[in-house]
C-alpha positions as CSV (number, residue, x, y, z in Angstrom):
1,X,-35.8,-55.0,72.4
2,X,-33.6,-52.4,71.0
3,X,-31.7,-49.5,72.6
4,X,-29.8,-46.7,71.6
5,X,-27.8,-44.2,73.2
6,X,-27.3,-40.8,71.9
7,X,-24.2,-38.0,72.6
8,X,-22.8,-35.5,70.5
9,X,-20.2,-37.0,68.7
10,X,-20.6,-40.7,69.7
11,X,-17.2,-40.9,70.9
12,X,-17.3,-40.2,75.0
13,X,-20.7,-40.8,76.6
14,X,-22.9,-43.0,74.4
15,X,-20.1,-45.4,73.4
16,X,-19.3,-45.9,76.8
17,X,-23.2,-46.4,78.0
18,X,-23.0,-48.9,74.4
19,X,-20.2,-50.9,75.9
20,X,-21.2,-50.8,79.8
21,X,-24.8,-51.5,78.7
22,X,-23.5,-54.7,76.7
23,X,-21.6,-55.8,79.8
24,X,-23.9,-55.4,82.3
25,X,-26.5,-57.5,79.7
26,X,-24.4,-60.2,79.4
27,X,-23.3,-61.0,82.8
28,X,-28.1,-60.8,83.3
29,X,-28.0,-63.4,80.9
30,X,-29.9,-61.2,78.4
31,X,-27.7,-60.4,75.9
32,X,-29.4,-62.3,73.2
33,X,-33.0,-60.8,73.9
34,X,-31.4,-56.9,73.4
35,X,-29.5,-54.7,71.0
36,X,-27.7,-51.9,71.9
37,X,-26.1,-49.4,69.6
38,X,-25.3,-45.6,70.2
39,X,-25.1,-42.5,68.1
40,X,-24.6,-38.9,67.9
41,X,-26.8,-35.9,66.7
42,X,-23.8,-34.4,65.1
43,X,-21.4,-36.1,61.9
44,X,-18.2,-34.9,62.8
45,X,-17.0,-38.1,64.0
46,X,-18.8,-40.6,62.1
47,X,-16.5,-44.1,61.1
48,X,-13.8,-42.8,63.9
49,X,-13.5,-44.7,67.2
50,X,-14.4,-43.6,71.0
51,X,-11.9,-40.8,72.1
52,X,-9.0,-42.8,73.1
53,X,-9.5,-41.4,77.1
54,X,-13.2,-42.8,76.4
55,X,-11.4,-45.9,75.3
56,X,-8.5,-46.1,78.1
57,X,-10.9,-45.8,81.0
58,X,-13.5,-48.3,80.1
59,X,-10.7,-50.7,79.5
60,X,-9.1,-49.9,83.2
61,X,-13.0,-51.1,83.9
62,X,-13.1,-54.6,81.5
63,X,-14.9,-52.8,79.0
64,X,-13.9,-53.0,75.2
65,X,-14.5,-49.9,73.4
66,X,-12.2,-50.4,70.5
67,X,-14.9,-52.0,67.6
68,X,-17.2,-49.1,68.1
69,X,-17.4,-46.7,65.4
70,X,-19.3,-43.2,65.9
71,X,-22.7,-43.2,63.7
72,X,-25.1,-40.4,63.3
73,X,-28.7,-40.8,64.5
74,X,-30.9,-40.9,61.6
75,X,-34.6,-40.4,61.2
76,X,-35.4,-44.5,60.8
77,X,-34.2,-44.8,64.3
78,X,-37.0,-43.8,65.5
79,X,-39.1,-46.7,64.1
80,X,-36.2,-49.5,64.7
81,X,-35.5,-48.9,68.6
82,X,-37.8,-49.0,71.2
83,X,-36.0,-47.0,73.3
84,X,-33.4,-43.7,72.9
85,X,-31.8,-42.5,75.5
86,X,-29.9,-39.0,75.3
87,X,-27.4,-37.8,77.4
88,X,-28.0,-34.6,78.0
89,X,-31.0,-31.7,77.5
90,X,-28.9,-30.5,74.2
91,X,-29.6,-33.8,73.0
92,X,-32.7,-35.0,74.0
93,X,-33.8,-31.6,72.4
94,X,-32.0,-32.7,69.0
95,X,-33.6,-36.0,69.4
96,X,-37.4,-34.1,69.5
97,X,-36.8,-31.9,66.5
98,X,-35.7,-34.7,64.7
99,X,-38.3,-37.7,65.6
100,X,-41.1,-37.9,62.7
101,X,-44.3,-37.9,64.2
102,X,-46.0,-41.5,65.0
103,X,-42.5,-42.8,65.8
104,X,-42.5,-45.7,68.2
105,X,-39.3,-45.2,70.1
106,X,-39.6,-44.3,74.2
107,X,-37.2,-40.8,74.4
108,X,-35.6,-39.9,77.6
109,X,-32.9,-38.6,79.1
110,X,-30.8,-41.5,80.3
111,X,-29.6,-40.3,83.8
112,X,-33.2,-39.1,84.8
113,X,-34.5,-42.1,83.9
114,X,-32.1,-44.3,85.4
115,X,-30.6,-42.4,88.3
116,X,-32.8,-39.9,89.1
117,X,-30.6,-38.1,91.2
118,X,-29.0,-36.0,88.4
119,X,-30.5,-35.5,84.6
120,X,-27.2,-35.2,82.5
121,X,-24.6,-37.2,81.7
122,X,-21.7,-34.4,82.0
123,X,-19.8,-34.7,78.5
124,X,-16.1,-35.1,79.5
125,X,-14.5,-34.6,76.0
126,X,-13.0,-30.7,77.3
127,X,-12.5,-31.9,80.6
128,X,-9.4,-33.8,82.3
129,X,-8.9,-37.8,83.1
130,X,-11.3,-37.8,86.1
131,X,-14.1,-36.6,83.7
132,X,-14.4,-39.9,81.7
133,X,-13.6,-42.2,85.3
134,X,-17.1,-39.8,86.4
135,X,-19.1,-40.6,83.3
136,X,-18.2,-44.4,83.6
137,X,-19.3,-43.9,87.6
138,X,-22.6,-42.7,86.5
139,X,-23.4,-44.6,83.5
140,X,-22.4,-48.2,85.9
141,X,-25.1,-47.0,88.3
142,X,-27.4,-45.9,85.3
143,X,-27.2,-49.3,83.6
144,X,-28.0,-51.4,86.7
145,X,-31.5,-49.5,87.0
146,X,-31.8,-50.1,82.6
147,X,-31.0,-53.7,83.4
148,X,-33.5,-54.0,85.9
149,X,-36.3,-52.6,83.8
150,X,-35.5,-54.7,80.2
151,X,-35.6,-57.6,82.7
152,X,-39.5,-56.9,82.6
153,X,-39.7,-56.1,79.0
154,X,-38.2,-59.0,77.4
């Protein structure tokens, strides 16, 4: 089973849902049966780290940020995961336009997926410190509710 989780920039929200994700499989004993990667629509940061707030309040949390590097999403995603899962509407939008037709991979928003109670992971890059401790609150909760469901799928 693959996953991949798509921001902007790949250097706030998906890296963090990446890392959290990775945890969260590896203390369910599934970290061998699933691959996770993340990704942005845009290039801007491609080859740079998470934002170093992104980076500082996963670590505060046990999560290691620091080996990621921001990717773009490219067309042959959409054959090699089985599931994408964008942040926000902008995204999930980018993700439509660019998905060749027959692809394979599920496409959701993450949060409505997952949560349920709200659609959009809120992209904290503009914001102040509390933004990125919010981002991690939701994509914890998020991930539990992922976990639960690749349980049955792998």
């Amino acid at each position: 089973m693959r996953v991949l989780f798509v921001c902007l920039g790949n250097i706030c929200r998906s890296p963090t849902a990446e890392g959290v994700l990775r945890h969260q499989l590896q203390a369910a004993g599934l970290a061998e049966r699933v691959e996770v990667a993340s990704a942005g629509t845009g290039d801007w940061h491609v080859g740079k780290q998470p934002d170093s707030r992104t980076r500082r309040a996963a670590l505060l949390r046990g999560y290691d940020l620091s080996a990621q590097r921001a990717q773009q999403v490219r067309a042959a995603d959409f054959a090699d995961y089985d599931l994408i899962l964008a942040m926000d509407k902008s995204n999930l939008g980018d993700l439509k336009a660019l998905q060749p037709a027959g692809a394979k991979a599920e496409l959701d928003l993450f949060l409505r997926r997952y949560d349920g109670a709200v659609d959009e992971v809120p992209d904290p890059y503009y914001g102040g410190e509390q933004g990125f401790e919010r981002v991690l609150d939701l994509i914890e909760a998020a991930c539990q509710g992922l976990v639960g469901e690749l349980k049955g799928r792998v």
